[in-house]
N, CA, C and O atoms as CSV, one atom per row, in Angstrom:
chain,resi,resn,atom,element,x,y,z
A,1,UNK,N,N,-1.298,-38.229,-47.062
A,1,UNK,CA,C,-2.734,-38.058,-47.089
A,1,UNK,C,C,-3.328,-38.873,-45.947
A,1,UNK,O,O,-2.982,-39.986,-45.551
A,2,UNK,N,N,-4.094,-38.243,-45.598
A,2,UNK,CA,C,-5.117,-38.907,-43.923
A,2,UNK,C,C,-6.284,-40.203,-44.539
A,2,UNK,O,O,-6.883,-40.145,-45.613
A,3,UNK,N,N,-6.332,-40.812,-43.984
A,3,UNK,CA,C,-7.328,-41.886,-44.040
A,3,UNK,C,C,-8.236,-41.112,-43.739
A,3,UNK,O,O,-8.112,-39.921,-43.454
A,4,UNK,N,N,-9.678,-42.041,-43.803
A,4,UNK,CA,C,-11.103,-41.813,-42.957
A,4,UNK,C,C,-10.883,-41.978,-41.563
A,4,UNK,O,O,-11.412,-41.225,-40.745
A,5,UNK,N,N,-10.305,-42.702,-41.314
A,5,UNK,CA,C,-10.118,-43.600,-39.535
A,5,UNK,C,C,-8.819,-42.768,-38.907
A,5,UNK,O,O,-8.483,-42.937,-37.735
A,6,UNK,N,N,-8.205,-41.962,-39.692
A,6,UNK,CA,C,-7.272,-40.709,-38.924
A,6,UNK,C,C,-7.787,-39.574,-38.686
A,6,UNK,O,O,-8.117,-38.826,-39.606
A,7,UNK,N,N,-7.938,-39.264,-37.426
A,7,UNK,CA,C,-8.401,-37.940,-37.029
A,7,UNK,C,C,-7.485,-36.625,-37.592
A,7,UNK,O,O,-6.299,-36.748,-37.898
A,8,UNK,N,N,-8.392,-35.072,-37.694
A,8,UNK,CA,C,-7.448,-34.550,-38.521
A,8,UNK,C,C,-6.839,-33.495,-36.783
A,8,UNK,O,O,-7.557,-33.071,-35.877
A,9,UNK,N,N,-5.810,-33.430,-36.890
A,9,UNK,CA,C,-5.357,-32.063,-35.419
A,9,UNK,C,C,-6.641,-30.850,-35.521
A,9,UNK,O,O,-7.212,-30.581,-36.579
A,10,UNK,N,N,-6.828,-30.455,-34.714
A,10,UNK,CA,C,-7.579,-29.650,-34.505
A,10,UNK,C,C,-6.853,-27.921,-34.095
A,10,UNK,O,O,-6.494,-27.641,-32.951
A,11,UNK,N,N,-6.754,-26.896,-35.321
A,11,UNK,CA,C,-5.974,-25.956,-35.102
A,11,UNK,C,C,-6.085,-25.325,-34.415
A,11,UNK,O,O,-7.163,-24.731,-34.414
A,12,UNK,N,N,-4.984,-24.952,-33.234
A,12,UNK,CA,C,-5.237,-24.265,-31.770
A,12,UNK,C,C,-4.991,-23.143,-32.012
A,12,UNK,O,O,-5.020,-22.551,-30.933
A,13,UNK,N,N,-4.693,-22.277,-33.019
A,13,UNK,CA,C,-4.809,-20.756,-33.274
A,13,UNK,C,C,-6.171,-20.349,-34.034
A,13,UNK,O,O,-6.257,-19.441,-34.861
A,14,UNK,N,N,-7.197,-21.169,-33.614
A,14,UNK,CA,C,-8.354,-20.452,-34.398
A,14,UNK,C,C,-8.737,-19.708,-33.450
A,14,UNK,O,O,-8.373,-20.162,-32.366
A,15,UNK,N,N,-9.223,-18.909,-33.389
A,15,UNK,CA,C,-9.791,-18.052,-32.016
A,15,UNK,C,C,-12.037,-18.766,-32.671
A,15,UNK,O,O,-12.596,-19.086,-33.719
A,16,UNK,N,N,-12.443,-18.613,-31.046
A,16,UNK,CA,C,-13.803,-19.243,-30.971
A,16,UNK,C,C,-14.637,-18.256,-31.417
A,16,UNK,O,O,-14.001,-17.204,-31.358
A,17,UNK,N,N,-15.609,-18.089,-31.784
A,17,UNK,CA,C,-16.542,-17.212,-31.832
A,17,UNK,C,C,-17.105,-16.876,-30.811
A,17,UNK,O,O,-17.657,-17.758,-30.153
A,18,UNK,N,N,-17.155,-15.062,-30.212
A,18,UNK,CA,C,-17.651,-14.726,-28.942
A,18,UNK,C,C,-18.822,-15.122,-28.839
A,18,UNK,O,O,-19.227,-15.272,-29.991
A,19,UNK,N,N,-19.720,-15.419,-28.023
A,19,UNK,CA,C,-21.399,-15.576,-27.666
A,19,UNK,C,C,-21.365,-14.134,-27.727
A,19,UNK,O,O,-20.360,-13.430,-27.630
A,20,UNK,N,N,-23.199,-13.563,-27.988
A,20,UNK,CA,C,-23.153,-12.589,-27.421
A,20,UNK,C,C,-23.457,-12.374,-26.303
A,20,UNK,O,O,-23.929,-13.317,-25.668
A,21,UNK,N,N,-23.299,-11.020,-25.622
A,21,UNK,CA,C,-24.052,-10.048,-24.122
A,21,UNK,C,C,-25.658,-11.042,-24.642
A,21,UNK,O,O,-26.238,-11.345,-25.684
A,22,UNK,N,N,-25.861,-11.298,-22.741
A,22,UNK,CA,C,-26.962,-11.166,-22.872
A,22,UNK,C,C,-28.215,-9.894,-23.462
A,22,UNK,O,O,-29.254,-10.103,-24.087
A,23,UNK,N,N,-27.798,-8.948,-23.118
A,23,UNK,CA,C,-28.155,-8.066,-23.897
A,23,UNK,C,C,-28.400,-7.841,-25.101
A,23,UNK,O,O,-29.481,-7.354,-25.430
A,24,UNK,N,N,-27.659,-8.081,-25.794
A,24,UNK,CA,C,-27.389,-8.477,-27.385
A,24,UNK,C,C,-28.256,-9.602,-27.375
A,24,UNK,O,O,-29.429,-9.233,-27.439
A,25,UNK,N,N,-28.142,-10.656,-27.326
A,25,UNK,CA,C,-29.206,-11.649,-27.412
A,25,UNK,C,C,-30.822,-11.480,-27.176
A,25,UNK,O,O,-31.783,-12.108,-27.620
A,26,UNK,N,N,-30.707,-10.365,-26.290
A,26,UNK,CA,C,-32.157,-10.543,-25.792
A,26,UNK,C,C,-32.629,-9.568,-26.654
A,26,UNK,O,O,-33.837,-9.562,-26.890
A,27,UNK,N,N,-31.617,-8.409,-27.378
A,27,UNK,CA,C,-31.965,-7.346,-28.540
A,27,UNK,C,C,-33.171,-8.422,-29.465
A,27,UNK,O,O,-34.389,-8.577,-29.550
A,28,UNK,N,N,-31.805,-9.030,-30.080
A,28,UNK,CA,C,-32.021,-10.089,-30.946
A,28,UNK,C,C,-33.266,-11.021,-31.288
A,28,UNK,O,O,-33.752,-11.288,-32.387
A,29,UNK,N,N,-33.711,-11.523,-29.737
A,29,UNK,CA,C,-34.906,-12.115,-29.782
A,29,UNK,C,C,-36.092,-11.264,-30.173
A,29,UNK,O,O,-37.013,-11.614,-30.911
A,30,UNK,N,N,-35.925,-9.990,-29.519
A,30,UNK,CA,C,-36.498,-9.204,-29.429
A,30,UNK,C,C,-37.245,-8.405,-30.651
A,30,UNK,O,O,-38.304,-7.778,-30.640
A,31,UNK,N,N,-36.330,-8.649,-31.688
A,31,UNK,CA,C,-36.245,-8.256,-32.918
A,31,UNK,C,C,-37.022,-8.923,-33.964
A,31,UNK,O,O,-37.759,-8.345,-34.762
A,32,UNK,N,N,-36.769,-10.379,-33.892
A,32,UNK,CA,C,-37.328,-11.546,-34.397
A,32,UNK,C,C,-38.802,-11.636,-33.772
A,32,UNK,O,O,-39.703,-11.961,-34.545
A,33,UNK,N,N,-39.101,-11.388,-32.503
A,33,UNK,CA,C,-40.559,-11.507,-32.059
A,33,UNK,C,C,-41.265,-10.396,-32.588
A,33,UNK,O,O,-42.449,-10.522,-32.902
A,34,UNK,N,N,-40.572,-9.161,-32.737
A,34,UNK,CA,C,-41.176,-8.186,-33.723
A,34,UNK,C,C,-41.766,-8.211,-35.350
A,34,UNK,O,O,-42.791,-7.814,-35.903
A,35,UNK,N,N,-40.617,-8.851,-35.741
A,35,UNK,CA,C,-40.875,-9.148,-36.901
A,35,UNK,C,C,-41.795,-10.273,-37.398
A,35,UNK,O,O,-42.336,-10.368,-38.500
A,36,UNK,N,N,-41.856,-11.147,-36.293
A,36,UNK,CA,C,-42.688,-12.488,-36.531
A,36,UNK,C,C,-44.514,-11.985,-36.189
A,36,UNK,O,O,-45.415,-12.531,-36.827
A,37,UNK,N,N,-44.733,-11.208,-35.421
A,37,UNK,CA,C,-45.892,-11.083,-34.730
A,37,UNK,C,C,-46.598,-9.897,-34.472
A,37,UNK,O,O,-47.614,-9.652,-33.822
A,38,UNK,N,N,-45.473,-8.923,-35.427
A,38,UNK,CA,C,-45.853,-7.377,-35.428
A,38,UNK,C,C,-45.364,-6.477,-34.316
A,38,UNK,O,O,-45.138,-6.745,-33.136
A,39,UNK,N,N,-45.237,-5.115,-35.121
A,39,UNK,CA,C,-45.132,-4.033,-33.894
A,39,UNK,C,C,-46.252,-3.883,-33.095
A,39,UNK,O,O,-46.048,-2.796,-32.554
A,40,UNK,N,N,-47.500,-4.381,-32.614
A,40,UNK,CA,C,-48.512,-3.704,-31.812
A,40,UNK,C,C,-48.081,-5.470,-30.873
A,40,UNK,O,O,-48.799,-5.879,-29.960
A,41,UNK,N,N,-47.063,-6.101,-31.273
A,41,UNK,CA,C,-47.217,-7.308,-30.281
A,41,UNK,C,C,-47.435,-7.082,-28.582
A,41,UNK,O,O,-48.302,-7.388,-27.764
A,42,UNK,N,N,-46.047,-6.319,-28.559
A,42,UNK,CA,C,-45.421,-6.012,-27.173
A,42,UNK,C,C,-47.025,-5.262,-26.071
A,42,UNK,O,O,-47.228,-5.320,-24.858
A,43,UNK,N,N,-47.691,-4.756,-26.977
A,43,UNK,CA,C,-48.958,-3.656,-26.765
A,43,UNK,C,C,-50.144,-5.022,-26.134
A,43,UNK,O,O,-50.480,-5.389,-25.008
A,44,UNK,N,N,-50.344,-5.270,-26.938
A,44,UNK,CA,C,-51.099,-6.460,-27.178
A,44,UNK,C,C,-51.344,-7.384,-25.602
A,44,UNK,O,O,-52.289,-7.269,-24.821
A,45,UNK,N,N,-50.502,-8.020,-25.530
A,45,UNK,CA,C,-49.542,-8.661,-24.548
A,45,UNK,C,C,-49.685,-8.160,-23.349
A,45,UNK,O,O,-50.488,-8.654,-22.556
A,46,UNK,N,N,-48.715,-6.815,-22.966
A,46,UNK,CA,C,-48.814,-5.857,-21.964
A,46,UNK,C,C,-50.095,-5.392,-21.663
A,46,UNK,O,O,-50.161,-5.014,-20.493
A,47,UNK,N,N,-51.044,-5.291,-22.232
A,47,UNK,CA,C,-52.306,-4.898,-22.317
A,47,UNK,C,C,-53.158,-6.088,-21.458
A,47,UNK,O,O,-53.836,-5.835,-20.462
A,48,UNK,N,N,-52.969,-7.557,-22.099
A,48,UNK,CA,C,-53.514,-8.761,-21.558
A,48,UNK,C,C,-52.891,-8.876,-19.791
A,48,UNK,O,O,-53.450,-8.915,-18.695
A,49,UNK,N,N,-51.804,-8.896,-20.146
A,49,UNK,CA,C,-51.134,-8.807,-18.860
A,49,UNK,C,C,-52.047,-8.126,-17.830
A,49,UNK,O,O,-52.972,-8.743,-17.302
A,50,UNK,N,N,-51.819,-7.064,-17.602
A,50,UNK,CA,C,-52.204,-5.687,-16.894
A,50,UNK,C,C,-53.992,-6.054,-16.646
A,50,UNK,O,O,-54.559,-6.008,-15.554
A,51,UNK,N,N,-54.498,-6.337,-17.690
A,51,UNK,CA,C,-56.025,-6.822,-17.330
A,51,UNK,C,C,-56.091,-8.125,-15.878
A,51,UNK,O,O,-56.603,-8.210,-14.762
A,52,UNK,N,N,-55.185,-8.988,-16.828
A,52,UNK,CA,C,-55.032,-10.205,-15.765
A,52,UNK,C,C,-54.915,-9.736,-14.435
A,52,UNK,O,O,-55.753,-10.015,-13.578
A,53,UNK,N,N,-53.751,-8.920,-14.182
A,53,UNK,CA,C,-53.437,-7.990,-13.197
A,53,UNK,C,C,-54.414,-7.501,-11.847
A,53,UNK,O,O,-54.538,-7.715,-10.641
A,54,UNK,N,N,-55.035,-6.646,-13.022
A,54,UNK,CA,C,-56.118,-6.135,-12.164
A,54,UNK,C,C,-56.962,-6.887,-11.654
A,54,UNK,O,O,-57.438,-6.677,-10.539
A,55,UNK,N,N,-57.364,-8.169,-12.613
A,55,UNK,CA,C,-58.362,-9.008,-11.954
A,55,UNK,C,C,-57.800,-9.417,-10.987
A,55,UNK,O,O,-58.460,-9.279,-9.957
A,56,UNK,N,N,-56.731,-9.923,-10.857
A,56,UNK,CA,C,-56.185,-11.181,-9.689
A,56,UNK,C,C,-56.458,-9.823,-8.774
A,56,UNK,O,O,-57.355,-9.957,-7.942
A,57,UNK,N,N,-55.736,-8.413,-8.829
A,57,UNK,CA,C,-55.236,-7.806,-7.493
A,57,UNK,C,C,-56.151,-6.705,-7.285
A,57,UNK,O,O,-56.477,-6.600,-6.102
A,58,UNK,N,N,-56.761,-5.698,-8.200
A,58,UNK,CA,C,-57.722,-4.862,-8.189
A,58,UNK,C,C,-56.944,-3.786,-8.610
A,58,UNK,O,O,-55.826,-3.693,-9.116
A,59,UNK,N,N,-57.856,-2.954,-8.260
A,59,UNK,CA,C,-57.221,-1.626,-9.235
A,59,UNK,C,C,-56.899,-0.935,-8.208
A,59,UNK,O,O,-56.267,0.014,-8.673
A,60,UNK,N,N,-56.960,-0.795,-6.732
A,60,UNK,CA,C,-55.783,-0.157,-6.140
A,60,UNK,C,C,-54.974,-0.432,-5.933
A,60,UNK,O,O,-54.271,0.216,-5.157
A,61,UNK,N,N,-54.459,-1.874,-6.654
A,61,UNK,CA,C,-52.303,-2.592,-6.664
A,61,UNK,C,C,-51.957,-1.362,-7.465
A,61,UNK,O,O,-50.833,-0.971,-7.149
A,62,UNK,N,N,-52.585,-0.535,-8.487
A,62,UNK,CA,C,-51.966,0.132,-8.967
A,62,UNK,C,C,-51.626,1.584,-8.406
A,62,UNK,O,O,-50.810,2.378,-8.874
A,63,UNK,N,N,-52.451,1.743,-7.283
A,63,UNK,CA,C,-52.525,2.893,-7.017
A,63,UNK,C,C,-50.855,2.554,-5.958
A,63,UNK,O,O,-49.716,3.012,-6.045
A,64,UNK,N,N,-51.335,1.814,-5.277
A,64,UNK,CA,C,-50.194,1.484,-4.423
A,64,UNK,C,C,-48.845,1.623,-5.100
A,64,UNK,O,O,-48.078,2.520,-4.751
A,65,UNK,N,N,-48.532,0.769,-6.052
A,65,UNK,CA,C,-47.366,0.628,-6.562
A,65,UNK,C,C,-47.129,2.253,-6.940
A,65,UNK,O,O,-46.101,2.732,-6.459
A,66,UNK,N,N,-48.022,3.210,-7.802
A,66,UNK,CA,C,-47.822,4.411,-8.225
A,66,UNK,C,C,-47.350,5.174,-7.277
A,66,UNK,O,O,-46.421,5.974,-7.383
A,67,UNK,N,N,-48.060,4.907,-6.226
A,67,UNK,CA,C,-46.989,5.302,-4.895
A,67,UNK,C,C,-46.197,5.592,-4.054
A,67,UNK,O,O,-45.912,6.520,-3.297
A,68,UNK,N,N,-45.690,3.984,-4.500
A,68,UNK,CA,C,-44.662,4.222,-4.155
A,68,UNK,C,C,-43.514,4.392,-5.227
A,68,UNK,O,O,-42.336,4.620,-4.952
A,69,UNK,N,N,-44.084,4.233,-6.587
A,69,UNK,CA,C,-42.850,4.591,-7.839
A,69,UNK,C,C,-42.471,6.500,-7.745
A,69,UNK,O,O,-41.583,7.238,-8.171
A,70,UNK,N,N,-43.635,6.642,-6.993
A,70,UNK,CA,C,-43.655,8.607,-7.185
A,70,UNK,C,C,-42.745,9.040,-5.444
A,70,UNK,O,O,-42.140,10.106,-5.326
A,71,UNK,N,N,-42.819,8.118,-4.406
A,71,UNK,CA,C,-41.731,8.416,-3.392
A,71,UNK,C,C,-40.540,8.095,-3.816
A,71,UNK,O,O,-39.581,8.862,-3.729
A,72,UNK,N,N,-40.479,6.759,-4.389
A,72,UNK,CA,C,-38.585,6.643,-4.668
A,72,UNK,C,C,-38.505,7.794,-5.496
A,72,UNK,O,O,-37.653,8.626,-5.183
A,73,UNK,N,N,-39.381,8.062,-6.714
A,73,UNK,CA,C,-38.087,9.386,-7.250
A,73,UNK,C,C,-38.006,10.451,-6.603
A,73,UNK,O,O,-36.878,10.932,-6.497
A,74,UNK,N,N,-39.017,11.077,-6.043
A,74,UNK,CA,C,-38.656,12.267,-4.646
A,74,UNK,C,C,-37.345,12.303,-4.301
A,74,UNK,O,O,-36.440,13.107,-4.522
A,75,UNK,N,N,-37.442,10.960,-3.537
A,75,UNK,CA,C,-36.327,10.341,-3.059
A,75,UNK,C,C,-35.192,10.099,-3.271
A,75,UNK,O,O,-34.268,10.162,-2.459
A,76,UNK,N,N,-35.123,9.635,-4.989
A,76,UNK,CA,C,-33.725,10.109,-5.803
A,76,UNK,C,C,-33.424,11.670,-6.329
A,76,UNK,O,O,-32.419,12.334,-6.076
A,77,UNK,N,N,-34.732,12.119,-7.238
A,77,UNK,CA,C,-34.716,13.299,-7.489
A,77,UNK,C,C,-34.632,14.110,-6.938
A,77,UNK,O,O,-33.610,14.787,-7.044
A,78,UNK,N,N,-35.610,14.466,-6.092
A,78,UNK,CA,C,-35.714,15.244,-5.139
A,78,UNK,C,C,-37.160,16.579,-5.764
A,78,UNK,O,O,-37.325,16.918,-6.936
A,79,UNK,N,N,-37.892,17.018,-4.681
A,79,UNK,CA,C,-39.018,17.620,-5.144
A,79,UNK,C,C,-39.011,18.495,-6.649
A,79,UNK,O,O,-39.668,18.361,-7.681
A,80,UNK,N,N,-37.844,19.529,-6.195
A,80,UNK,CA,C,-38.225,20.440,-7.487
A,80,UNK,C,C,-37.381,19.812,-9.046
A,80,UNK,O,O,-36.819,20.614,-9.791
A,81,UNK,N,N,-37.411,18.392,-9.338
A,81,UNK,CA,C,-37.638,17.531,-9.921
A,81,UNK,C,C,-38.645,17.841,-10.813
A,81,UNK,O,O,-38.494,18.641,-11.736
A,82,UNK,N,N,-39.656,17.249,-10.581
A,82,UNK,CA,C,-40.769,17.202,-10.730
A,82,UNK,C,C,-41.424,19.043,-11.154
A,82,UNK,O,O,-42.370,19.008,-11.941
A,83,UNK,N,N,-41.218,19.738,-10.939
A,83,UNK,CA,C,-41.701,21.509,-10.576
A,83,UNK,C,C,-40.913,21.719,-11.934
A,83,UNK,O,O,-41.363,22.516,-12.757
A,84,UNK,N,N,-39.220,20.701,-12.296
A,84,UNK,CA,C,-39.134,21.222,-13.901
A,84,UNK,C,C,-39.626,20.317,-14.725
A,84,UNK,O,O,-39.838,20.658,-15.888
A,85,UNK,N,N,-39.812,19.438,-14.446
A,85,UNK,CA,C,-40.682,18.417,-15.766
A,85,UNK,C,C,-42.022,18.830,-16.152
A,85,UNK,O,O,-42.417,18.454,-17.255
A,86,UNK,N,N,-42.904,19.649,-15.314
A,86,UNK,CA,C,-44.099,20.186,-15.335
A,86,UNK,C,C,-43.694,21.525,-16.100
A,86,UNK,O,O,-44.248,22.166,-16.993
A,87,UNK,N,N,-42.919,21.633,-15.639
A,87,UNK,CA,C,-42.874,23.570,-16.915
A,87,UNK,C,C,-42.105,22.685,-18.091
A,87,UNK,O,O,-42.685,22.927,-19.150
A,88,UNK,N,N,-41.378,22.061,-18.230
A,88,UNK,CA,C,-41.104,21.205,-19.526
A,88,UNK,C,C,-42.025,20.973,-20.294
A,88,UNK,O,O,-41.953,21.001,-21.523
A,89,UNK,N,N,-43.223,20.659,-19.462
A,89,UNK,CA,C,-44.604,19.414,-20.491
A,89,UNK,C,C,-45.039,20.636,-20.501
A,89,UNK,O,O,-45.031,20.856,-21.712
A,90,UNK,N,N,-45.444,21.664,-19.967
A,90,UNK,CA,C,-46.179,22.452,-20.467
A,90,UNK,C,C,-45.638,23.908,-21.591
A,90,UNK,O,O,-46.404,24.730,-22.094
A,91,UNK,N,N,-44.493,23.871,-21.704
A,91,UNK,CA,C,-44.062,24.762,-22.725
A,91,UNK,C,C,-44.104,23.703,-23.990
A,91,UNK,O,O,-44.607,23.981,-25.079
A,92,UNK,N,N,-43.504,22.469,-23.669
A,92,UNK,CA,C,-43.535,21.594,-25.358
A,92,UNK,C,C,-45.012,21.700,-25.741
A,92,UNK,O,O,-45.305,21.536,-26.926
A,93,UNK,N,N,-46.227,22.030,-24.598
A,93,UNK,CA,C,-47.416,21.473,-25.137
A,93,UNK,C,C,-47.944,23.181,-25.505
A,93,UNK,O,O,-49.002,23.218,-26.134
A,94,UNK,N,N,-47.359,24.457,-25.199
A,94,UNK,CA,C,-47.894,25.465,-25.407
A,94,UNK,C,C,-47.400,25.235,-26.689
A,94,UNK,O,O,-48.231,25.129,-27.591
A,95,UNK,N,N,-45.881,25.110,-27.025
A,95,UNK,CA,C,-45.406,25.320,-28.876
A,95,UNK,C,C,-45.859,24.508,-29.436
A,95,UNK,O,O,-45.883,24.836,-30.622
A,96,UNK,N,N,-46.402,23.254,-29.240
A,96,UNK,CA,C,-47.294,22.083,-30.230
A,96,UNK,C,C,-48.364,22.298,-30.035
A,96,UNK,O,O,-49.013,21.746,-30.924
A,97,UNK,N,N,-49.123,22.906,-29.222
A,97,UNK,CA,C,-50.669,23.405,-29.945
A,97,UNK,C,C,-51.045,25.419,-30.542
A,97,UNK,O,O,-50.299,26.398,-30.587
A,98,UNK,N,N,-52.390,25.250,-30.853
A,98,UNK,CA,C,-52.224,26.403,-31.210
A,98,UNK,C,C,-52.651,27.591,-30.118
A,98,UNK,O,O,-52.823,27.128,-28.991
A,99,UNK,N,N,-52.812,28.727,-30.204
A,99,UNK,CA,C,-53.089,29.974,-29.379
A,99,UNK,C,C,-54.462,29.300,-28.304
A,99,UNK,O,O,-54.575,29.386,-27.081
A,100,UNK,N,N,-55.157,28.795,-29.071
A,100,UNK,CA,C,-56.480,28.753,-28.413
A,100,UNK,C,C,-56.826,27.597,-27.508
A,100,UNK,O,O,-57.869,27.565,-26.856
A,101,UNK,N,N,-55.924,26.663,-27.495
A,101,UNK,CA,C,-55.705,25.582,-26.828
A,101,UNK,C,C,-55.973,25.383,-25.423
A,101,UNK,O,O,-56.512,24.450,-24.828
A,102,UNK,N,N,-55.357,26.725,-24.939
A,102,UNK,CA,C,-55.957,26.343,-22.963
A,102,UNK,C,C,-57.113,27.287,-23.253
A,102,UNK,O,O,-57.958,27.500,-22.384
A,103,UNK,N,N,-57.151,27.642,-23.999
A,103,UNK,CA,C,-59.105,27.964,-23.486
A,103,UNK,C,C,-60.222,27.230,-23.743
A,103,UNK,O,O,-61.300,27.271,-23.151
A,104,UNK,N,N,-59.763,26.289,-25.033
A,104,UNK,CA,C,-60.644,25.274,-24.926
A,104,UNK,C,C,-60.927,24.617,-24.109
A,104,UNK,O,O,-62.034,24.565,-23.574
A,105,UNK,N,N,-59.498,23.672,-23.726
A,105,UNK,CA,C,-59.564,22.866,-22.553
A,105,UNK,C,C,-59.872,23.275,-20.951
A,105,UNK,O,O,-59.899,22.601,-19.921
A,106,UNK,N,N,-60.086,24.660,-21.223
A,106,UNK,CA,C,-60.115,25.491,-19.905
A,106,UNK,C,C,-61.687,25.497,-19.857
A,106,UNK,O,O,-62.165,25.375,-18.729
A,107,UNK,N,N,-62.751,25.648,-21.130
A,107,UNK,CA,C,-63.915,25.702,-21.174
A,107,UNK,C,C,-64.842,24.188,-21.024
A,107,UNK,O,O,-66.043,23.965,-20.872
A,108,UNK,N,N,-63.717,23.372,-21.141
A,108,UNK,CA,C,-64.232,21.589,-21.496
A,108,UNK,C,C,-64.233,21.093,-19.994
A,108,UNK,O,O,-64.969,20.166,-19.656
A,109,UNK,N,N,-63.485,21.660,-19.200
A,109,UNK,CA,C,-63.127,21.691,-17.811
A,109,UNK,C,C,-64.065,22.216,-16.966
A,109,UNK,O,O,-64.850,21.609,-16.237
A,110,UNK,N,N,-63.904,23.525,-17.137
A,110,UNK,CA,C,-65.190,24.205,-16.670
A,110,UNK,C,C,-66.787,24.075,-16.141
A,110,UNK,O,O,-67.430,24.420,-15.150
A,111,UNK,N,N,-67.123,23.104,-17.880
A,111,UNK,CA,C,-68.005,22.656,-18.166
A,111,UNK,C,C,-68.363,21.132,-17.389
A,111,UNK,O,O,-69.457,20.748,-16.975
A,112,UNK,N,N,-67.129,20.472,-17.354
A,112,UNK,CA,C,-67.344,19.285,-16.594
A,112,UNK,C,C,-67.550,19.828,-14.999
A,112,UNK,O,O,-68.090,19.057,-14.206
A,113,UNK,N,N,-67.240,20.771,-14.678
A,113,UNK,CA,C,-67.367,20.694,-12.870
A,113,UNK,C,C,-69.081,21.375,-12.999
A,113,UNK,O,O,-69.995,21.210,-12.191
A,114,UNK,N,N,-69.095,21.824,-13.736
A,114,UNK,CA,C,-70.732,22.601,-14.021
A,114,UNK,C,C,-71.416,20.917,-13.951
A,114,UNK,O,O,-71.892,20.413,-12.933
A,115,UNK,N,N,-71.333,20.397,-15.007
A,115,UNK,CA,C,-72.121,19.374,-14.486
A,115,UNK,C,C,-72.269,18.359,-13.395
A,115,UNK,O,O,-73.198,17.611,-13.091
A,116,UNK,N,N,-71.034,18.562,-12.881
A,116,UNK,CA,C,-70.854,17.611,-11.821
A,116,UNK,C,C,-71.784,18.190,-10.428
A,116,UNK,O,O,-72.158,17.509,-9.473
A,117,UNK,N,N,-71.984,19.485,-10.635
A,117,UNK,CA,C,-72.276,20.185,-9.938
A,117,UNK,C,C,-73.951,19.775,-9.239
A,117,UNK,O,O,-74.452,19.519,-8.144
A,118,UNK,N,N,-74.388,19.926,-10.774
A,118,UNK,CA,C,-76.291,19.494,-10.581
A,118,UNK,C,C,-76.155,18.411,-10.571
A,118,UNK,O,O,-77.251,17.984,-10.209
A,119,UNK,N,N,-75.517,17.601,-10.731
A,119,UNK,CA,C,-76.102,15.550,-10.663
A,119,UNK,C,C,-75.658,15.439,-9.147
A,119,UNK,O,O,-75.783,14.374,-8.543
């Protein structure tokens, strides 16, 4: 039997516990800040951000950056890219609304260049 004042061996076939991926970790935090502070946190936040944003830089940093986020994908994608994501959004949006849908918005449209017209 070991004393107090005898150290005990330390077993060299334990295997360590992995850390996780940063990834995994940052899930993790990620998860816990959700749960601590709500789902509209991330919103919240990003929202404050983006105000700050604009104040420091103005509202054409955004135009700029949009910019150039819409040349790199050209650039990766390539034009008719873009020519199928537009018939994409617009067939999901013909089967999720009903028959009468672009004529409304066709008349709400309409109506706005009518007024733009006399002011």
């Amino acid at each position: 039997m070991l004393s107090d004042e005898e150290e005990k061996p330390i077993p060299t076939n334990v295997e360590k516990p992995e850390e996780p991926s940063s990834m995994e970790a940052g899930r993790r935090g990620g998860h816990t800040i959700r749960e601590k502070y709500g789902d509209d946190y991330y919103q919240r936040i990003g929202k404050k951000g983006g105000m700050v944003l604009k104040e420091r830089r103005g509202s054409e940093y955004y135009r700029t950056i949009a910019q150039k986020g819409g040349k790199a994908n050209v650039n990766k994608y390539g034009p008719d890219h873009f020519s199928e994501m537009g018939k994409k959004g617009g067939n999901t949006t013909k089967q999720r609304q009903d028959p009468d849908f672009y004529s409304r918005i066709g008349k709400i449209g309409g109506a706005a260049r009518r007024h733009k017209k006399t002011t």
